[in-house]
C-alpha positions as CSV (number, residue, x, y, z in Angstrom):
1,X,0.0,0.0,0.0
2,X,1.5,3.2,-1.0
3,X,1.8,6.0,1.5
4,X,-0.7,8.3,-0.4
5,X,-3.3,5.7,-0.6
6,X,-2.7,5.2,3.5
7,X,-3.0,8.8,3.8
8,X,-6.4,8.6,1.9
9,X,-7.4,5.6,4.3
10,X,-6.7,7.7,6.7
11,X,-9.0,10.8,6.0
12,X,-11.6,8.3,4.8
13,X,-11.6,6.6,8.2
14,X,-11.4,10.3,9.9
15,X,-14.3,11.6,8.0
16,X,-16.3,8.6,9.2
17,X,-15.9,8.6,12.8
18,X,-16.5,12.4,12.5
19,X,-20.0,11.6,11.1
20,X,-20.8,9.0,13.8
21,X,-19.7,10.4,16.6
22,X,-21.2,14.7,15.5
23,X,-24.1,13.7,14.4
24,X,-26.6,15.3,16.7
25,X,-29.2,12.2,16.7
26,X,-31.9,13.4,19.0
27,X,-32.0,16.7,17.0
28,X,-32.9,14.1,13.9
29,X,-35.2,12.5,16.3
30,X,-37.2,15.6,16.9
31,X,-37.1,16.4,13.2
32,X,-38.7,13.1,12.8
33,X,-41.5,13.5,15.4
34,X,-42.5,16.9,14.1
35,X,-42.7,16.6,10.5
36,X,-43.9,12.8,10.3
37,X,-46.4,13.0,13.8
38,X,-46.2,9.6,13.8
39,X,-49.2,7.5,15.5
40,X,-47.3,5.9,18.3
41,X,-45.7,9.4,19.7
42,X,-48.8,10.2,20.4
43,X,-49.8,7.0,22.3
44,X,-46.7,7.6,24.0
45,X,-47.5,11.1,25.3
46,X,-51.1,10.6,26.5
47,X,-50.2,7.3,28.3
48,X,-47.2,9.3,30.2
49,X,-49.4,12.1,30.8
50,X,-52.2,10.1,31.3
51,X,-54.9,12.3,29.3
52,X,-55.7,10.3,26.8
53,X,-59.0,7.9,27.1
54,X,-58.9,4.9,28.9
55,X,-57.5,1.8,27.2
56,X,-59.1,-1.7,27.8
């Protein structure tokens, strides 16, 4: 392996873990929640909160 394509490895690998690690996931999350309202968010929120009608 020549030393220029190590050097590439290198950035290629550095980029990566970059990505992975600065990625602010819960921000996607929220994105997620708010522009999809998804069904089972809701669920969620009324059982924590309780507000929601009774389940049988």
């Amino acid at each position: 392996m020549s030393f220029t394509n190590r050097i590439l490895l290198s950035i290629a690998i550095l980029a990566v873990d970059i990505v992975v690690f600065f990625l602010p996931l819960t921000a996607l999350f929220l994105i997620y929640i708010l522009l999809a309202n998804p069904p089972w968010f809701r669920e969620f929120l009324e059982g924590l909160d309780g507000a929601g009608p009774p389940k049988e």
